[in-house]
N, C-alpha and C positions, 0 to 999 in steps of 0.2 A: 780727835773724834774718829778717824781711820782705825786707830789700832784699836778703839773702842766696838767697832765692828769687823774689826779684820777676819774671823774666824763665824761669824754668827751668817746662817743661811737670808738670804733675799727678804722673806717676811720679818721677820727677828730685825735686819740689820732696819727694813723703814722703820717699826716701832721705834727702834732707837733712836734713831734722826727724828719722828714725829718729835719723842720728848725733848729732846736735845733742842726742837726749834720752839717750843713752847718756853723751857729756859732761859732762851734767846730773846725772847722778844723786848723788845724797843731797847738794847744795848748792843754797842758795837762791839763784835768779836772778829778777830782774826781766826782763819782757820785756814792752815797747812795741811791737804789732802794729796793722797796718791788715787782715792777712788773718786771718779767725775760726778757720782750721785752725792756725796759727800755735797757737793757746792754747787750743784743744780740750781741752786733758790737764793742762793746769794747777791745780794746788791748788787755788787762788785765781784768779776773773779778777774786776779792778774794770771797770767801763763809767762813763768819763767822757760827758759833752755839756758842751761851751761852756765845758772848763776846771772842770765839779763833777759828784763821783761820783753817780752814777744809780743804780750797782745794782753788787750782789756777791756772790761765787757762786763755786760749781763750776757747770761745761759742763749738765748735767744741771739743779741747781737752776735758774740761767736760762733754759731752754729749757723748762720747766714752768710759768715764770710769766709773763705779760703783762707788756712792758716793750720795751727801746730792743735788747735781745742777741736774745731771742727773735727777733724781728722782723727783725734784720739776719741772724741765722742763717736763717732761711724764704727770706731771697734770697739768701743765696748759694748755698743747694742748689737752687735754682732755675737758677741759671748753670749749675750743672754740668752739667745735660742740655742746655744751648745747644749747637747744633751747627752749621759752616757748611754751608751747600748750595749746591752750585754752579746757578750760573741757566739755567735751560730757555729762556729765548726770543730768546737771540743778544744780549743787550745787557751778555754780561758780558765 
């Protein structure tokens, strides 16, 4: 589902996941994400490192406790507010 949205802006990529979780419903799917919205709403998410489970959890439980999700969740609501700005002093 990742490379499904890999390249689609913010609105585009939820539509996606909207239908993708209507698809889903009442069957169990495995999903291997790199992007954390990806598996926001998931039952279950495991967090692997280096190939062995770290941590597991719903979105909520991990984001309450110190650890490897916490911490990657904190950046990337961090990006969200990234904005481009175009440059004031003629060198763009």
């Amino acid at each position: 589902m990742d490379e499904a949205t890999a390249f689609a802006d913010p609105e585009n990529e939820h539509l996606i996941q909207k239908a993708f979780e209507k698809l889903m419903q009442n069957k169990t799917v495995i999903i291997i994400a790199h992007r954390l919205s990806t598996v926001r709403s998931a039952d279950q998410i495991i967090v692997m490192d280096q190939g062995k489970l770290i941590q597991q959890g719903t979105h909520a439980e991990l984001t309450s406790q110190a650890g490897k999700y916490r911490e990657m969740w904190q950046l990337y609501n961090q990006t969200l507010n990234w904005k481009l700005q175009k440059e004031v002093n003629g060198n763009a």
